[in-house]
C-alpha positions as CSV (number, residue, x, y, z in Angstrom):
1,X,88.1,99.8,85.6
2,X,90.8,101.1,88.2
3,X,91.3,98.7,91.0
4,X,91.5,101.6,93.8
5,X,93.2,101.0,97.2
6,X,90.8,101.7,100.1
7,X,91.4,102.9,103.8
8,X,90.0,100.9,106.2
9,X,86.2,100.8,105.5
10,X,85.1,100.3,101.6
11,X,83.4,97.1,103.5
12,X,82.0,94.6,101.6
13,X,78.1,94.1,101.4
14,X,77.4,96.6,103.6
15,X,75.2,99.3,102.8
16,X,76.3,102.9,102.0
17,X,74.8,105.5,103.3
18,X,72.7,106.7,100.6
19,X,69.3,107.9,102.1
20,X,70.9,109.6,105.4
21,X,71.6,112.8,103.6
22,X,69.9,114.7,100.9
23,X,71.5,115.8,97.7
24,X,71.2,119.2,99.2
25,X,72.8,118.3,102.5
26,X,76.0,117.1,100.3
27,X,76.4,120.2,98.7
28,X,76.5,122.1,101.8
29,X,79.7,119.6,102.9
30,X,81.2,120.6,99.7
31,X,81.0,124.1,100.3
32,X,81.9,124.2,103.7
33,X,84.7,121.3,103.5
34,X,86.0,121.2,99.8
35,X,88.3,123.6,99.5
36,X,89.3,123.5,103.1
37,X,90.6,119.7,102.9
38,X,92.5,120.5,99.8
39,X,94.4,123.3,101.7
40,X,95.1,121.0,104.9
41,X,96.5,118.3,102.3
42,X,99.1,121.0,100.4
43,X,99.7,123.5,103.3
44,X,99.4,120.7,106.4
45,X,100.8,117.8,104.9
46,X,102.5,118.2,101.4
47,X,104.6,121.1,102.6
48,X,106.0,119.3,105.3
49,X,106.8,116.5,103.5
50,X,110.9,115.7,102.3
51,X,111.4,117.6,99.3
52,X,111.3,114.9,96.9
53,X,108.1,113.4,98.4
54,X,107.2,116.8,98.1
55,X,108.0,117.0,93.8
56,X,106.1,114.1,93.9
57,X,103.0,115.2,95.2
58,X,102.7,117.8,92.7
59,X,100.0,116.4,91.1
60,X,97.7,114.6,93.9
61,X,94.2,115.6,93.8
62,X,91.6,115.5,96.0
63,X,88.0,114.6,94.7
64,X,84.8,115.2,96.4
65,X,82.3,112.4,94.7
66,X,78.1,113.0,96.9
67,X,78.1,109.5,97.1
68,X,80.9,106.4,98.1
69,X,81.1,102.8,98.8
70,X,79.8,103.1,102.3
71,X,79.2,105.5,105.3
72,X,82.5,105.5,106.2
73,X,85.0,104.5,103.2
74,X,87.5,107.5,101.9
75,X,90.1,105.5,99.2
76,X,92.4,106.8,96.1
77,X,94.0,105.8,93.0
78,X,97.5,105.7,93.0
79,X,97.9,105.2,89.4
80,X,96.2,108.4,88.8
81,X,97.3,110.6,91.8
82,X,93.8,110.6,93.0
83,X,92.4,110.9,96.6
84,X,88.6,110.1,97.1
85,X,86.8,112.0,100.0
86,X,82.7,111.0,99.3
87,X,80.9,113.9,100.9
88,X,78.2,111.6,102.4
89,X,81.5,109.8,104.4
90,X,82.8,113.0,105.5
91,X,79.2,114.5,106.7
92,X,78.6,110.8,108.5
93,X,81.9,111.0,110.5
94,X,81.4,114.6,111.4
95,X,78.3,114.1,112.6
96,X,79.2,111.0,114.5
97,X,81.9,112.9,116.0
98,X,79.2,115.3,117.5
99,X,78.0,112.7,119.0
100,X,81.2,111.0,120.6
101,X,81.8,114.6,121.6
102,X,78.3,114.3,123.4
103,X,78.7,111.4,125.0
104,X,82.0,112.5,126.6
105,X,80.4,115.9,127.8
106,X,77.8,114.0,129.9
107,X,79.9,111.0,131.1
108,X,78.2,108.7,129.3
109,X,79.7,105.3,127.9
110,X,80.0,105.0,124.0
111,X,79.0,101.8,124.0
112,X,75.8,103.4,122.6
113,X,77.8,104.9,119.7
114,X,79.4,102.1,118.7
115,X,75.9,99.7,118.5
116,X,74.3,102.9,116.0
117,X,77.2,102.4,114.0
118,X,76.7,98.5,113.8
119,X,72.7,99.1,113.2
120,X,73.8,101.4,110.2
121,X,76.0,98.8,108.9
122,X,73.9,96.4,108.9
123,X,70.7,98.3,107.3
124,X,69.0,98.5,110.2
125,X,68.4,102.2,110.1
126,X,69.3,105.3,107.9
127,X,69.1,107.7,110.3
128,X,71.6,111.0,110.3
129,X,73.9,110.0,114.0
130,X,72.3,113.2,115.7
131,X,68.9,112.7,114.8
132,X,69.4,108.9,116.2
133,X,70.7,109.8,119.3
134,X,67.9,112.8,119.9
135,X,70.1,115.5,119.3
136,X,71.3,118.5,117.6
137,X,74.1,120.2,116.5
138,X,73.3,123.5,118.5
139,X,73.0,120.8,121.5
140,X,76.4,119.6,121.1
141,X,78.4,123.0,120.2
142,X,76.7,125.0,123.0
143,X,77.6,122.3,125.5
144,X,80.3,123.2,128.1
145,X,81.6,121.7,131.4
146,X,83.6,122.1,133.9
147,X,87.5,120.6,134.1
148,X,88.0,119.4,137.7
149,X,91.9,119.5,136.7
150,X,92.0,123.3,135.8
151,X,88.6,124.6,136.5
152,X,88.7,125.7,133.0
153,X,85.5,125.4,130.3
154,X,85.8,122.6,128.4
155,X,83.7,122.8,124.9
156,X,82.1,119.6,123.6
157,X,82.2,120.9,120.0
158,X,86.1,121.5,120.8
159,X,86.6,118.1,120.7
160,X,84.4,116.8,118.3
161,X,86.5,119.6,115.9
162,X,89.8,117.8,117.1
163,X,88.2,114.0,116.6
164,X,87.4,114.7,113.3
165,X,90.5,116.9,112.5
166,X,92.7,114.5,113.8
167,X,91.2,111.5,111.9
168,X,91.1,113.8,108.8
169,X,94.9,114.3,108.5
170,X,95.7,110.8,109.2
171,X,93.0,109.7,106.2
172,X,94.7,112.3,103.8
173,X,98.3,111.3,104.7
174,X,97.7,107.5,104.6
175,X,96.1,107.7,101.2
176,X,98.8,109.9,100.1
177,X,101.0,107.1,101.2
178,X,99.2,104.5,99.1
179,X,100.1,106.9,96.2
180,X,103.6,107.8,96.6
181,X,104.8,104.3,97.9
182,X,103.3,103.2,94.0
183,X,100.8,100.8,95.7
184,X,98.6,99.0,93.7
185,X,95.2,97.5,94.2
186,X,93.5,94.3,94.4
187,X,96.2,92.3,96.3
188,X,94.8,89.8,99.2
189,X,95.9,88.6,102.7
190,X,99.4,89.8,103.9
191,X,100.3,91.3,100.5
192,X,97.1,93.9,100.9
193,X,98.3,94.3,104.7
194,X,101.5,94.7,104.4
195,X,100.2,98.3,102.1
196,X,97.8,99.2,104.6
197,X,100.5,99.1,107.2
198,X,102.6,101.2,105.4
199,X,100.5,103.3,104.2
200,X,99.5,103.8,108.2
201,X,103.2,104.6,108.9
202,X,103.3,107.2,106.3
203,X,100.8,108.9,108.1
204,X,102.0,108.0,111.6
205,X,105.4,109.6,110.5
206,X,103.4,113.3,109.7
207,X,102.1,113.5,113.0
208,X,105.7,112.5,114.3
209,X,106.6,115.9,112.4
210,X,104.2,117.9,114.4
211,X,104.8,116.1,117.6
212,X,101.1,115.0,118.4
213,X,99.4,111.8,118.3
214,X,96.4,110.8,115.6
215,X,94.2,110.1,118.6
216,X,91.1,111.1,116.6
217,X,91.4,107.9,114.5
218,X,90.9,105.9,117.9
219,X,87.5,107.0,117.3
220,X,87.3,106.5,113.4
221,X,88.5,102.9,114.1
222,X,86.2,102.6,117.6
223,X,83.2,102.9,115.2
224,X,84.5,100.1,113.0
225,X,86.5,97.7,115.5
226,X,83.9,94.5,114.8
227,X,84.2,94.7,111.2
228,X,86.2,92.6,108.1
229,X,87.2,95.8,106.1
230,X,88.4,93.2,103.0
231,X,85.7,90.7,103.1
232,X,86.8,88.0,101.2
233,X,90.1,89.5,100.3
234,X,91.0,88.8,104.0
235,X,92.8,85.0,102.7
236,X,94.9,84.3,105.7
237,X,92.8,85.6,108.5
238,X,89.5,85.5,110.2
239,X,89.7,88.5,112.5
240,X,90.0,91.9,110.7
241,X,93.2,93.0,109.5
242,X,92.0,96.1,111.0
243,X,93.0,94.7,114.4
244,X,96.6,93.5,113.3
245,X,96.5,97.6,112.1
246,X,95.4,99.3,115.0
247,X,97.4,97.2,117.3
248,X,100.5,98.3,115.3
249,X,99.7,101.8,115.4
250,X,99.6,101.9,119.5
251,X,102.7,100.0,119.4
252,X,104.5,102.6,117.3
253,X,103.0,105.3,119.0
254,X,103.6,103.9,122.5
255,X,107.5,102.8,121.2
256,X,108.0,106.5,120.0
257,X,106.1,108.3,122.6
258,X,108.5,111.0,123.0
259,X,108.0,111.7,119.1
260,X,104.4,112.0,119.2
261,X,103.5,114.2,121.9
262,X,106.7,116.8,122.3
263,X,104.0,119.6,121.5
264,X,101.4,117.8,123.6
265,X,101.6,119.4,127.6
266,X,101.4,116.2,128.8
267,X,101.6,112.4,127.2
268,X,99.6,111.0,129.8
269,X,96.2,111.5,127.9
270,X,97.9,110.0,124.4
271,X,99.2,106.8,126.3
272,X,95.9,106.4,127.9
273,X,93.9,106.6,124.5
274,X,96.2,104.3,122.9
275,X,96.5,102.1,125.5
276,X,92.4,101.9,124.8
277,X,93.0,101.1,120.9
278,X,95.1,98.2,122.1
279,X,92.3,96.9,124.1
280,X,90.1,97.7,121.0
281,X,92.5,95.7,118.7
282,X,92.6,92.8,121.6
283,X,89.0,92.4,121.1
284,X,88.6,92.7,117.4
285,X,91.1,89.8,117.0
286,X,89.5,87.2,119.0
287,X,86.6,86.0,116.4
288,X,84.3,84.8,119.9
289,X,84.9,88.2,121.8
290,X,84.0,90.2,118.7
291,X,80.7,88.1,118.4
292,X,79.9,87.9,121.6
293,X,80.3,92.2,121.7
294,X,78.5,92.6,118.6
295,X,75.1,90.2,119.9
296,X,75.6,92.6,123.3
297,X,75.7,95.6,121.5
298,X,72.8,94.7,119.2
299,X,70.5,93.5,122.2
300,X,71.6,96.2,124.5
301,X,70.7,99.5,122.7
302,X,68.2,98.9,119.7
303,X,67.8,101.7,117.3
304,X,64.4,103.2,118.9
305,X,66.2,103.3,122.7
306,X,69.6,105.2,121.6
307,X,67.9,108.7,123.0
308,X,67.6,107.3,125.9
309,X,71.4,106.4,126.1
310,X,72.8,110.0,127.2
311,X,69.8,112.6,127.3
């Protein structure tokens, strides 16, 4: 069996998210989605890659398995050139994304979000994010308000589009990393860390190419913050690696900040949404804080009162 290399969230004993969508459902993602992230990853990524890296990318493929290892895990095979996208994973986070996108249309905290996320994890529920939250999708695309900086419309379904773009591009160049850096799976502790990390600097140094920040992973990692992506791989640590990860990220990005947001109009909105992964990572790594958050989360919005979060 291939040992596969696995970005951020194959997570251990936690439950996939088999009965959230129907077969049917699935197939819809792949016809809407397929083809599009294949494009993205040669036209978006590849192309813009130094021409070696680019020789040697000739023969990366993308595969579109219904099912993965968990609502949110995307991985690849570097042996084989492979990059795994499990259509049940990419309908999850678009969905969730919705629902961030929701959330920041009416003002509302995401603690809310976050706590769903856990309760999926954990097996407490299996129901699709909108549905969980009372909403639909016509909800969130049709929602507008009002920018007190410009006066101009801003779309809720705009930014749930650039959420999951953003964290879509950083997922395809970070595997790609895993395969053209030659990494191999099943390493533990700092050896497995030390590939993550470079993997995420791979991808970090695409968006430096197009002069924006990947703020869309904030979210992707926001969902996952509390959570031991290894499991017992994790030798040398008792906080999640992810932490130690997203922490490193905000540091590059805030050490480089000039290089991620030349295209941007302003960098003011990137440094404030890293400077939120930081405090994300800062809480992660303490074992007691991240306990403490998860029992409050848990407590504070059970599955049945999440409509009543943001209505």
């Amino acid at each position: 069996m291939l040992k596969t290399l696995t970005l951020i969230l194959a997570i251990a004993g936690l439950p996939a998210a088999a009965q959230m969508y129907s077969d049917a459902q699935l197939e819809e993602t792949r016809q809407r989605s397929a083809a599009i992230i294949r494009d993205v990853l040669r036209a978006d990524i590849i192309a813009l890659l130094p021409p070696q890296q680019i020789a040697a990318s000739a023969e990366v493929t993308v595969s579109f398995p219904a099912r993965g290892r968990g609502p949110l895990a995307f991985w690849s095979y570097p042996s084989t050139g492979e990059i795994v996208m499990p259509l049940d994973a990419l309908r999850f986070f678009g969905d969730l994304t919705l629902v961030y996108a929701w959330f920041d249309h009416r003002l509302c905290r995401v603690d809310p979000v976050q706590a769903y996320v856990l309760h999926v994890l954990l097996g407490n529920t299996e129901t699709e994010p909108l549905a969980a939250f009372g909403l639909s999708k016509e909800q969130v695309v049709n929602a507008y308000r009002t920018d007190p900086g410009t006066g101009q419309p801003l779309s809720a379904d705009d930014l749930s589009q650039k959420i999951f773009s953003s964290s879509l591009y950083f997922i395809l160049a970070h595997e790609l990393g895993h395969i053209l850096l030659g990494h191999t799976g099943g390493l533990d502790g700092a050896l497995s860390q030390a590939q993550e990390w470079q993997s995420d600097a791979f991808a970090l140094e695409h968006f430096a190419r197009v002069g924006t920040a990947p703020i869309g992973i904030l979210y992707f990692y926001m969902a996952l913050w509390f959570a031991d992506p290894y499991g017992e791989a994790q030798a040398e640590h008792s906080h999640p690696m992810s932490a130690d990860r997203i922490s490193a990220i905000a540091d590059e990005i805030l050490s480089r900040i000039g290089d991620f947001t030349w295209r941007e109009p302003s960098p003011t909105p990137v440094i404030k949404a890293v400077t939120e992964m930081k405090t994300i990572a800062r809480i992660a790594r303490d074992d007691n804080m991240r306990q403490v958050a998860i029992a409050q989360l848990l407590h504070a919005f059970p599955v049945a009162g999440l409509p009543q979060t943001c209505p």
